[in-house]
ZAFIRO-351433 format. One record per residue (C-alpha): y, z, x; chain; residue number from 0. Coordinates in steps of 0.02 Angstrom, whole numbers. Example, Ala and Ser with C-alpha at 12.3 -4.5 7.8 and 13.67 -1.06 7.14 Angstrom:
<recs>
<rec><yy>-225</yy><zz>390</zz><xx>615</xx><tikol>A</tikol><volo>0</volo></rec>
<rec><yy>-53</yy><zz>357</zz><xx>684</xx><tikol>A</tikol><volo>1</volo></rec>
</recs>
This chain:
<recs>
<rec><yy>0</yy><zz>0</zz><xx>0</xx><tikol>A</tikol><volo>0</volo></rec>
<rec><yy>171</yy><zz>-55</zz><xx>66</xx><tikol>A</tikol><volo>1</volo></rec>
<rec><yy>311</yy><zz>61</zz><xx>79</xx><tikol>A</tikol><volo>2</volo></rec>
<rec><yy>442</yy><zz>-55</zz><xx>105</xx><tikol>A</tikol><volo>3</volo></rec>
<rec><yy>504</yy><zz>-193</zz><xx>3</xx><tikol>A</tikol><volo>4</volo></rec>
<rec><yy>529</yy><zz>-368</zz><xx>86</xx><tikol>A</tikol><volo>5</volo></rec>
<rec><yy>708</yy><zz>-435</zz><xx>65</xx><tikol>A</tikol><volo>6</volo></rec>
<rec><yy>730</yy><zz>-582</zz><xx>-21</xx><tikol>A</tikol><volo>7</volo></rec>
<rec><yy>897</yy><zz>-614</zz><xx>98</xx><tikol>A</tikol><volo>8</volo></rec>
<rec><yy>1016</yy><zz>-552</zz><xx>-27</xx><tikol>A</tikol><volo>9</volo></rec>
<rec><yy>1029</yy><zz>-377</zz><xx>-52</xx><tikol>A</tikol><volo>10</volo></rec>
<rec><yy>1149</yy><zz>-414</zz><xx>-197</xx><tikol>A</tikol><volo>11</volo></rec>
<rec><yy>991</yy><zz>-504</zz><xx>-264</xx><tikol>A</tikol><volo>12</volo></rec>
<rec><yy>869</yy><zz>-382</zz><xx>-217</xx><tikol>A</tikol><volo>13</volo></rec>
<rec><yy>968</yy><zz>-253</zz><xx>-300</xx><tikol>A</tikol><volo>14</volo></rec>
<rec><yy>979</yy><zz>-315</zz><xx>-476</xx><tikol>A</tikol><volo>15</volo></rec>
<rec><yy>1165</yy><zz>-378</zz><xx>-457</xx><tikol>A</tikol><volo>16</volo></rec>
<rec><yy>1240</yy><zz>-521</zz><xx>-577</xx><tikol>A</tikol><volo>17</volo></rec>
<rec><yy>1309</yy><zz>-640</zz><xx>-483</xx><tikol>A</tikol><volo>18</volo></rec>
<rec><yy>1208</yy><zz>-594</zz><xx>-333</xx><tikol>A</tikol><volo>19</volo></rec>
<rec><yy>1251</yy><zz>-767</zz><xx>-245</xx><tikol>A</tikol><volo>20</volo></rec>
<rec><yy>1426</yy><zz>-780</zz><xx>-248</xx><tikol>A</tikol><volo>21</volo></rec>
<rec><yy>1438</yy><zz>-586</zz><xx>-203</xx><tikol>A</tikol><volo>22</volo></rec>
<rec><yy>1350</yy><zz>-612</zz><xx>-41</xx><tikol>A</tikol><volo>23</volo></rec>
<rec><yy>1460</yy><zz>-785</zz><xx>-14</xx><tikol>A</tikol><volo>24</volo></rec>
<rec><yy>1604</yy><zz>-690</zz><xx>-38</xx><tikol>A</tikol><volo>25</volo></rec>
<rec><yy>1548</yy><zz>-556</zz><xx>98</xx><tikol>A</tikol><volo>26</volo></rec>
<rec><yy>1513</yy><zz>-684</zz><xx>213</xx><tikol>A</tikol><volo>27</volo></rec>
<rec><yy>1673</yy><zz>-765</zz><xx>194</xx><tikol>A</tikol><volo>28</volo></rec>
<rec><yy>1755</yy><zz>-612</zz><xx>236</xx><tikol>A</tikol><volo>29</volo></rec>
<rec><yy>1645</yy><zz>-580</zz><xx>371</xx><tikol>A</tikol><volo>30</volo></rec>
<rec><yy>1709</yy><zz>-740</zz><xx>454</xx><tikol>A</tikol><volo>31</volo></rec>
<rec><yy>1882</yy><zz>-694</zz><xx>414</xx><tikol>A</tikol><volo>32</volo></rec>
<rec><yy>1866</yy><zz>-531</zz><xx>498</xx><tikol>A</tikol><volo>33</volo></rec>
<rec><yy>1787</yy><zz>-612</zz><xx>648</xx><tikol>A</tikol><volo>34</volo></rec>
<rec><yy>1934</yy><zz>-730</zz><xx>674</xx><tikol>A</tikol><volo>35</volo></rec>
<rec><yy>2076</yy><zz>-580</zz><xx>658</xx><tikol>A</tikol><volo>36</volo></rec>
<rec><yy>1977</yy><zz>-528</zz><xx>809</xx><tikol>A</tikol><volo>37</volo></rec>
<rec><yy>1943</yy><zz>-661</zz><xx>920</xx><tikol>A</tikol><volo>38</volo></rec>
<rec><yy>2122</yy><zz>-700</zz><xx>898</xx><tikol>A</tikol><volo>39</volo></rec>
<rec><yy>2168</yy><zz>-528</zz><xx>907</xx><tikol>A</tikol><volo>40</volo></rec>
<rec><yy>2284</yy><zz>-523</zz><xx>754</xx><tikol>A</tikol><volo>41</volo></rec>
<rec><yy>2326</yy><zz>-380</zz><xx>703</xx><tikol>A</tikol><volo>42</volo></rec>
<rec><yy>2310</yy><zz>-301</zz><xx>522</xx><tikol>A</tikol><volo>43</volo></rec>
<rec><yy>2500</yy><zz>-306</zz><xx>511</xx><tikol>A</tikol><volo>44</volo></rec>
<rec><yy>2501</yy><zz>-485</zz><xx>581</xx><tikol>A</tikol><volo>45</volo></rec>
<rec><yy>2364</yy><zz>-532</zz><xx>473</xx><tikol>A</tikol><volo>46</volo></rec>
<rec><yy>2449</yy><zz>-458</zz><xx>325</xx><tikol>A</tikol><volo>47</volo></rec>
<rec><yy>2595</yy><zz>-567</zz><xx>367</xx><tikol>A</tikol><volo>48</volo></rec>
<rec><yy>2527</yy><zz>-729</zz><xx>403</xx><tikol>A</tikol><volo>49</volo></rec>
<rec><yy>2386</yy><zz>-706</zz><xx>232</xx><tikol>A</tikol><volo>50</volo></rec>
<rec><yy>2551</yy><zz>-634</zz><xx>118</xx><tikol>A</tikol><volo>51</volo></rec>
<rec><yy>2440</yy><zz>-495</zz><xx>75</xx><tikol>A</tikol><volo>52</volo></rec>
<rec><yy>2497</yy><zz>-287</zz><xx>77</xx><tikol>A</tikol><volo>53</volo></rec>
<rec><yy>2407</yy><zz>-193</zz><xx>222</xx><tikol>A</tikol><volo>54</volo></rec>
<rec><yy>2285</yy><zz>-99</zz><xx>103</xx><tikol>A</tikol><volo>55</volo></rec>
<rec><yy>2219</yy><zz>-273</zz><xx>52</xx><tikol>A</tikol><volo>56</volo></rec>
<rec><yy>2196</yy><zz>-323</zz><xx>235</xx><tikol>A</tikol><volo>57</volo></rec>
<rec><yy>2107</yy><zz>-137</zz><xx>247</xx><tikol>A</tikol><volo>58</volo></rec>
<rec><yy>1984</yy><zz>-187</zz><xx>85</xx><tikol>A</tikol><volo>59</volo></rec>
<rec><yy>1967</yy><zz>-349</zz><xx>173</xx><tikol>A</tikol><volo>60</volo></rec>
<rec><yy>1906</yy><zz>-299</zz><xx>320</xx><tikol>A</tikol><volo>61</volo></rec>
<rec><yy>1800</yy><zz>-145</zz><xx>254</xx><tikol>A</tikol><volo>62</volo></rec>
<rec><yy>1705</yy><zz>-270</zz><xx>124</xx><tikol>A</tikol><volo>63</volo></rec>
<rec><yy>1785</yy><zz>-195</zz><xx>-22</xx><tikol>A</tikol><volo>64</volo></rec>
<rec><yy>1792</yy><zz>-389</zz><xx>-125</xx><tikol>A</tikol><volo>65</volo></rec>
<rec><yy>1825</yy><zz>-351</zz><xx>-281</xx><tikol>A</tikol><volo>66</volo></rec>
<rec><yy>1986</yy><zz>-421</zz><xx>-294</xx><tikol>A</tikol><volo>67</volo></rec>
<rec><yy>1967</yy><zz>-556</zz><xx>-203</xx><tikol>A</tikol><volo>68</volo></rec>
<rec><yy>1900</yy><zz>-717</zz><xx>-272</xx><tikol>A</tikol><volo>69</volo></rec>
<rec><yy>1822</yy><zz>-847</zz><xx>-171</xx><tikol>A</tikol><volo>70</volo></rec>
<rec><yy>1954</yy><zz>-981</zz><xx>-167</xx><tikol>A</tikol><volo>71</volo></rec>
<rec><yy>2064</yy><zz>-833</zz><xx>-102</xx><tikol>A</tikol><volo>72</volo></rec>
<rec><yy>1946</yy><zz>-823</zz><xx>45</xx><tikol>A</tikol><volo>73</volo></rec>
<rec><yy>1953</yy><zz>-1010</zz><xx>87</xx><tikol>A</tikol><volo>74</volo></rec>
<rec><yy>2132</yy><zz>-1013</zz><xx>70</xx><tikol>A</tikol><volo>75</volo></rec>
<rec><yy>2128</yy><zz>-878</zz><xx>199</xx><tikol>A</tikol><volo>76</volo></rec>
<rec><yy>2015</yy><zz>-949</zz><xx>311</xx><tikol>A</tikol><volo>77</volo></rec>
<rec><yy>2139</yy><zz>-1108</zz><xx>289</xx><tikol>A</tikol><volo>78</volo></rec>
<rec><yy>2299</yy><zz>-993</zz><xx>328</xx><tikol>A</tikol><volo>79</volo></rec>
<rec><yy>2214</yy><zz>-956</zz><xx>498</xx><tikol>A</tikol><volo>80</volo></rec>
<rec><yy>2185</yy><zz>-1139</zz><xx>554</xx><tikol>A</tikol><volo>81</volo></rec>
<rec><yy>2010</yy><zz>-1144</zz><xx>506</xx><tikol>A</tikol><volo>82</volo></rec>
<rec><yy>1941</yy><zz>-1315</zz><xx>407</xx><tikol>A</tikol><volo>83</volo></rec>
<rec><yy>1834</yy><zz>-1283</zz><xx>267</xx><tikol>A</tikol><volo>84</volo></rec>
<rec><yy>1670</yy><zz>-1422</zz><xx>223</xx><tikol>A</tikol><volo>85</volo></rec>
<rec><yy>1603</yy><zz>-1410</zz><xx>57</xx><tikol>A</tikol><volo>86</volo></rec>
<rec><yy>1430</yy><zz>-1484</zz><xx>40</xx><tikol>A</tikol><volo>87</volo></rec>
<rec><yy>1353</yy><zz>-1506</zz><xx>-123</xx><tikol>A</tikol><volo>88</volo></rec>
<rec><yy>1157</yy><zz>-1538</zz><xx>-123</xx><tikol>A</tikol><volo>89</volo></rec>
<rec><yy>999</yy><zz>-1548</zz><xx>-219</xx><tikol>A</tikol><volo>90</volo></rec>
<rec><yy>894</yy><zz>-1379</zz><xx>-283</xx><tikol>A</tikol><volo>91</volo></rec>
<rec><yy>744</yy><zz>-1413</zz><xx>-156</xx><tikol>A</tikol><volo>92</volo></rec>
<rec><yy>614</yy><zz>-1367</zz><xx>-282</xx><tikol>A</tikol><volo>93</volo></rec>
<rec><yy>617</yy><zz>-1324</zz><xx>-439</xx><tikol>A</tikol><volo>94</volo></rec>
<rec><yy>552</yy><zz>-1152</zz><xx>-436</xx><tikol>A</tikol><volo>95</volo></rec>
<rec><yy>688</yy><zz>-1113</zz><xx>-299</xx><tikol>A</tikol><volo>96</volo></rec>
<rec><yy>846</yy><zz>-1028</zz><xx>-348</xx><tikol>A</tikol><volo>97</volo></rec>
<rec><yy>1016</yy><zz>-1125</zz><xx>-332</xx><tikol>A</tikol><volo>98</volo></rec>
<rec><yy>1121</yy><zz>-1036</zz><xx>-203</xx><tikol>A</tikol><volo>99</volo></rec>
<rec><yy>1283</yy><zz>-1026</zz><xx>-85</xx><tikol>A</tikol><volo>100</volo></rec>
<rec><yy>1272</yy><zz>-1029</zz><xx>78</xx><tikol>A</tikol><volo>101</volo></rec>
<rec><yy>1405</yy><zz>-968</zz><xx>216</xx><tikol>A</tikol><volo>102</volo></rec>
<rec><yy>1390</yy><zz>-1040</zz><xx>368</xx><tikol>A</tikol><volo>103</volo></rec>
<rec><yy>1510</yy><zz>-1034</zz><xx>519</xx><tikol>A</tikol><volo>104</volo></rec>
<rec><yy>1506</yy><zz>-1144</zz><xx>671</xx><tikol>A</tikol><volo>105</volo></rec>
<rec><yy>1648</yy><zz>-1107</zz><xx>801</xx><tikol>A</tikol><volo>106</volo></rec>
<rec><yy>1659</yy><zz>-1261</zz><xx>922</xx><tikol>A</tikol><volo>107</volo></rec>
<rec><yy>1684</yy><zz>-1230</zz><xx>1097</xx><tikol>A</tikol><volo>108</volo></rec>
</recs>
């Protein structure tokens, strides 16, 4: 008998949460963000100036508290700090698969 469950990948998912997807999209978005204010070394007050956001929102940002941020407020952030954004749009593999967002972010050298 196990006495661990195996993730699925999403603990959003594996914890029952509506809208499990775009929860974990949006913490991954923010993930990148807050990797970027650091490679740059921005600071919150800096980051709160160049995003137009209040210093308790770059706080919530950077501790994962999402709630009010949507999605297309992340990309428009990510845009703010020079990043480019690529959409792709593609087929469910399988039909028993579940559709799903995924966050993926390639730095070039």
């Amino acid at each position: 008998m196990l006495d661990y469950t195996i993730s699925s990948g999403n603990i959003f998912q594996d914890l029952g949460f509506a809208n499990a997807e775009e929860k974990l999209a949006k913490v991954k978005l923010a993930s990148v963000i807050a990797d970027i204010l650091e490679q740059q070394q921005i600071t919150p007050q800096q980051a709160a100036q160049i995003l137009g956001l209040e210093l308790e929102q770059i706080n919530n940002l950077s501790n994962g508290i999402l709630k009010e941020f949507t999605i297309e407020n992340l990309l428009t952030y990510l845009i703010q700090l020079g990043q480019n954004i690529e959409i792709m749009v593609t087929n469910q593999q399988t039909e028993k698969s579940q559709p799903k967002i995924n966050v993926v972010y390639q730095t070039i050298a």
